[in-house]
C-alpha positions as CSV (number, residue, x, y, z in Angstrom):
1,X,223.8,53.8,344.7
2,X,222.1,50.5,344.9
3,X,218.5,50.6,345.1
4,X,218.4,47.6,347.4
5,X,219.9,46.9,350.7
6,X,222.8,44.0,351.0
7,X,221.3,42.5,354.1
8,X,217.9,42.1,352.1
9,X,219.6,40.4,349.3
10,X,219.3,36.8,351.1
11,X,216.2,37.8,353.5
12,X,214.8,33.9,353.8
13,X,211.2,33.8,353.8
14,X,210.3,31.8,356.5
15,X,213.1,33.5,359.0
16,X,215.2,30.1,358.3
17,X,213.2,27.7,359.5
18,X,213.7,25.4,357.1
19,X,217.2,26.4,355.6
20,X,217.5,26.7,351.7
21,X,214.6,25.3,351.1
22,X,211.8,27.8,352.2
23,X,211.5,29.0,348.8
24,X,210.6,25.7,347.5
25,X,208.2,24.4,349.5
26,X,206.3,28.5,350.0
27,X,206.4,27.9,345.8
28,X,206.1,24.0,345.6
29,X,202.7,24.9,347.8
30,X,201.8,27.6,345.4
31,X,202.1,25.4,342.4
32,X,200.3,22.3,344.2
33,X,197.3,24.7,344.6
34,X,197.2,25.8,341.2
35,X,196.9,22.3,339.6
36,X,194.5,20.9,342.2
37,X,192.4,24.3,340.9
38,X,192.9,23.7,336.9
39,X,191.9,19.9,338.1
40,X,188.7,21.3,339.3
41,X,187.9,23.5,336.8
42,X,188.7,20.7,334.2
43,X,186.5,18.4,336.1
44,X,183.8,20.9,335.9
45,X,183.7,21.9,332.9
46,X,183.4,17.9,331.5
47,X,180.6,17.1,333.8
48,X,179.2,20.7,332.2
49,X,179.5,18.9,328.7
50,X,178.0,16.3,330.0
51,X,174.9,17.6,331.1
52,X,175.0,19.8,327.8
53,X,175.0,16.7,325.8
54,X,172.1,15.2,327.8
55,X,169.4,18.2,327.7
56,X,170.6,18.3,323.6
57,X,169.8,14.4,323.4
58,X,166.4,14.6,325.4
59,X,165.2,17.9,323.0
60,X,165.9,15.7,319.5
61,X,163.2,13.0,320.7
């Protein structure tokens, strides 16, 4: 008995809109939104530093 259907073994994702490639770009998207995140959290976190090293500066005068 196999626990999953044959006509959902190549169910495309976007109904076939795009061909083969609708797993790409549903994951290509995925991935693009996960490095523009880690970007901003990167970027953050320096201009955090930043500030850090600023307030630390201005207390030792």
């Amino acid at each position: 008995m196999n626990p999953i259907p044959a006509e959902f073994v190549s169910l495309p994702l976007l109904h076939g809109a795009f061909g083969a490639y609708d797993e790409l770009i549903i994951f290509g998207g995925i991935g693009v939104l996960l490095v523009g995140l880690a970007y901003l959290s990167w970027r953050a976190s320096k201009d955090k530093d930043e500030r850090r090293k600023k307030r630390r500066a201005k207390r030792k005068r």
